[in-house]
C-alpha positions in Angstrom: 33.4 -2.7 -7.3 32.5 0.9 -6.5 31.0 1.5 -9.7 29.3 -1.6 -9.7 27.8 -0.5 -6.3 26.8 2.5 -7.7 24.8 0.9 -10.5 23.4 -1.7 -8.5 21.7 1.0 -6.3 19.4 2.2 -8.2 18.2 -1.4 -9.5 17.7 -3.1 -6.2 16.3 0.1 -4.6 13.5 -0.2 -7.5 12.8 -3.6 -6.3 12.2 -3.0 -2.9 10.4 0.0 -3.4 6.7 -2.0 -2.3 6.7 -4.9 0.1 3.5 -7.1 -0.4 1.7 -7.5 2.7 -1.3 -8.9 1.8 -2.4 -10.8 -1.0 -6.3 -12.3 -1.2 -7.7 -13.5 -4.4 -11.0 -14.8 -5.0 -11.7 -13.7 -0.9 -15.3 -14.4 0.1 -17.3 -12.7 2.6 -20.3 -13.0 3.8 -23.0 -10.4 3.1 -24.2 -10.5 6.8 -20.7 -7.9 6.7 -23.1 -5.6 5.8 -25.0 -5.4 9.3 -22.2 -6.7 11.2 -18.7 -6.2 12.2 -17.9 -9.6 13.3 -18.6 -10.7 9.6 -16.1 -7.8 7.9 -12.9 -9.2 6.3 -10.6 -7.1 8.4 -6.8 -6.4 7.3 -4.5 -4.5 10.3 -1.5 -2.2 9.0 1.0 -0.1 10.6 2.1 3.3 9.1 5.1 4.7 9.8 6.4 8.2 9.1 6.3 9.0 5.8 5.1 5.7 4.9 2.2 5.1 2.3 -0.2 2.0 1.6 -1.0 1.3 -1.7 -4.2 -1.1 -2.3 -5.4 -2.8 -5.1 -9.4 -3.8 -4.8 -11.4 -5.2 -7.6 -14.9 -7.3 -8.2 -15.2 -9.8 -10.9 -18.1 -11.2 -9.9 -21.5 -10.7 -11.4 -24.5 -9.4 -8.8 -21.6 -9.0 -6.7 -21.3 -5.2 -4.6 -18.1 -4.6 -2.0 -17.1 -2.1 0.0 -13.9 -0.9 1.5 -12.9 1.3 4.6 -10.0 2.4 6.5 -10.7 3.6 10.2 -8.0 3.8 12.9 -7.7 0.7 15.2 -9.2 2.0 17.8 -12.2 2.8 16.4 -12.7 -0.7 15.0 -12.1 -2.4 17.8 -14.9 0.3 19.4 -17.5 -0.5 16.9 -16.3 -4.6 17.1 -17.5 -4.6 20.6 -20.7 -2.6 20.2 -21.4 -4.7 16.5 -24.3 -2.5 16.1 -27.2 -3.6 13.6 -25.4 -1.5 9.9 -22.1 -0.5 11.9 -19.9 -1.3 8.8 -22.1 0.9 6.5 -22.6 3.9 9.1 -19.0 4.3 10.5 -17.2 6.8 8.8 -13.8 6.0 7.4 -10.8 8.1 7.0 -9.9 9.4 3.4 -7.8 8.0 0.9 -6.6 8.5 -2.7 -8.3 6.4 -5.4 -7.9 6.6 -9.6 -8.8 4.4 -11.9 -6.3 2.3 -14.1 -5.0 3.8 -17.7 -3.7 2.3 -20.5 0.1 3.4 -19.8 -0.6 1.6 -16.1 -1.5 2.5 -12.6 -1.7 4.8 -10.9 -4.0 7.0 -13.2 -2.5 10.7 -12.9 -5.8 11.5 -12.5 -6.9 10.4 -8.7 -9.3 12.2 -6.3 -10.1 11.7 -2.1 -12.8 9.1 -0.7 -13.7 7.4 2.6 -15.0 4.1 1.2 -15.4 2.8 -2.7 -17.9 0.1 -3.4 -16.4 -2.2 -6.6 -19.5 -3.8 -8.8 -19.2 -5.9 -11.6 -15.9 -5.5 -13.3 -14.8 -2.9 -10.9 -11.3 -1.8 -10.2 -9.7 0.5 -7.9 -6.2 1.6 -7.0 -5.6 2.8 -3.7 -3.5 5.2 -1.8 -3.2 5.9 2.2 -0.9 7.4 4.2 -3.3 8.0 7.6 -5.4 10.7 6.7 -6.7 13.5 3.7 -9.6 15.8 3.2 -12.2 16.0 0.3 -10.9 16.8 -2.8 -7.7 14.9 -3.7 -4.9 15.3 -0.9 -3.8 12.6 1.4 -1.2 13.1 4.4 0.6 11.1 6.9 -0.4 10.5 10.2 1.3 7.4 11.3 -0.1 4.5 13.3 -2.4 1.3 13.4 -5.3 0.8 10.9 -7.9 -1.5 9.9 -8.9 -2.1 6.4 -11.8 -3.3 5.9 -14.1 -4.7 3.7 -18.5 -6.0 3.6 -21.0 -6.7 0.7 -24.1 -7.3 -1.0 -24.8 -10.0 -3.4 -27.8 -9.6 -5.4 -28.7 -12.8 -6.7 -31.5 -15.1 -5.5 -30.5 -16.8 -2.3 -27.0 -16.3 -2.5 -25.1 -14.8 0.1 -21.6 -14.6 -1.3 -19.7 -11.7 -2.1 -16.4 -12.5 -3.8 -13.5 -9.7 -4.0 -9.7 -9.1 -4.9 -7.4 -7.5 -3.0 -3.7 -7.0 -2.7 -2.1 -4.3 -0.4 1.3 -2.9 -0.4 3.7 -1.1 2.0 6.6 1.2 1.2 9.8 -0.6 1.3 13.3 0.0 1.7 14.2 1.4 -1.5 15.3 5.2 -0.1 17.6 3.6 2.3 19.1 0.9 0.0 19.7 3.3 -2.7 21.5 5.4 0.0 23.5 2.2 1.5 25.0 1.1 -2.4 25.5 4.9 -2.9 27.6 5.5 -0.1 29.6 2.1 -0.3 30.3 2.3 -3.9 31.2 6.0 -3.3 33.6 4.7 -0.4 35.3 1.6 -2.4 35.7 4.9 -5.3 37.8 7.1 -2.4 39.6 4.1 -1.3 40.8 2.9 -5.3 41.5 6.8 -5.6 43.7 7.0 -2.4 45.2 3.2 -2.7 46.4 4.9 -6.6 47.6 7.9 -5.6 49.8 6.3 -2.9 51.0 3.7 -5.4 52.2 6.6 -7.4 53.6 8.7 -5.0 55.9 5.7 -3.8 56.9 4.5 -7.5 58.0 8.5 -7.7 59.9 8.5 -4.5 61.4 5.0 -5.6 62.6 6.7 -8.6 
C-alpha cells in the first residue's frame, strides 16, 4: 500500500495541478465595451500566495478585434461607477506574461510582459498572472482580488458583435497532494518495516 501511495502521488498531483474556473466559448460582447464599463465581460479571481492564473484567449471570428485587461478590484469597481466615455480603453492594466503557442504545446518558452493583448482574426494568446510584473518578461505575486476583463470592435457593416474564447485556470492542489501520498505511503513503508522487524524479533525469541 505504501508503495502504491507513493506512485499514486505523483499522478493525482499532475491532475490537480490547474483547477478550471472559467470556461466561455463563443462569448459575445457588445462593442459598446469599448466606451463603457458597464458593457465589459468581467471575470473576478482571487490570488493567493504563490498562486498563478493561467488564461487562454482567442478570436475566431472574422472583422472581429478584443481586448483583455487585468486591474485590481478596486480599481474596477472605481472606474464601474465613474463609466467614463473610453474607460475600458484608457485604464491601465497590470502586467502579465503572454507567448504564443508552439508546435510541442503551450506555453511557448518564449513569453514576454503586457498590460492588455487585443486577439484579431485567428488570434491566440496564452496567459500568465500572478498580481503584478514590469516590462520586459517577469511577472510576481502580489495576492488578492482581480478583474479580468474583456471589450471589442467589430468591423463589419452594422454589426456590433464581438465574439471571443476564453478559458481561465487556477493553481490547484497538486504540491500539497503530492506531499499528503508522499508522507502516507512513506508512513504505511515505516509501519510494514517495524510490524517485520517485530515479527522477527519474536519468531527469534520463540526460538
Amino acid at each position: 500500500m505504501g508503495l502504491l501511495f507513493l506512485i499514486l502521488g505523483p499522478i493525482v498531483g499532475e491532475m490537480a495541478e490547474k483547477v478550471l474556473i472559467h470556461d466561455e466559448s463563443n462569448k459575445l460582447v457588445d462593442q459598446e465595451s469599448e466606451k463603457s464599463f458597464h458593457n465589459v465581460d468581467p471575470y473576478e479571481i482571487n490570488i493567493k500566495k504563490n498562486q498563478k492564473i493561467t488564461i487562454k484567449f482567442s478570436v475566431y471570428s472574422q472583422n472581429v478585434t478584443a481586448s483583455l485587461k487585468i486591474v485590481g478590484k478596486g480599481l474596477f469597481d472605481s472606474e464601474y461607477q465613474k463609466n467614463d466615455t473610453y474607460g475600458p480603453q484608457n485604464v491601465s492594466g497590470r502586467y502579465f506574461l503572454i507567448s504564443r503557442p508552439t508546435w510541442s504545446g503551450d506555453p511557448s518558452q518564449y513569453g514576454y510582459t503586457q498590460t492588455v493583448v487585443s486577439c484579431v482574426q485567428d488570434d491566440f494568446y496564452y496567459i500568465e498572472f500572478m498580481g503584478d510584473g514590469s516590462s520586459g518578461n517577469t511577472i510576481w505575486n502580489e495576492p488578492g482580488d482581480y478583474v479580468i476583463f474583456v471589450y471589442g470592435s467589430n468591423s463589419f457593416n452594422m454589426s456590433t458583435e464581438v465574439i471571443y474564447n476564453i478559458e481561465i485556470y487556477k493553481d490547484g492542489p497538486s504540491i500539497q497532494i503530492k506531499k499528503w501520498f508522499s508522507s502516507i505511503g512513506w508512513a504505511l513503508i515505516i509501519i510494514a518495516g517495524l510490524v517485520i522487524i517485530n515479527n522477527s524479533i519474536k519468531k527469534i525469541r520463540s526460538g
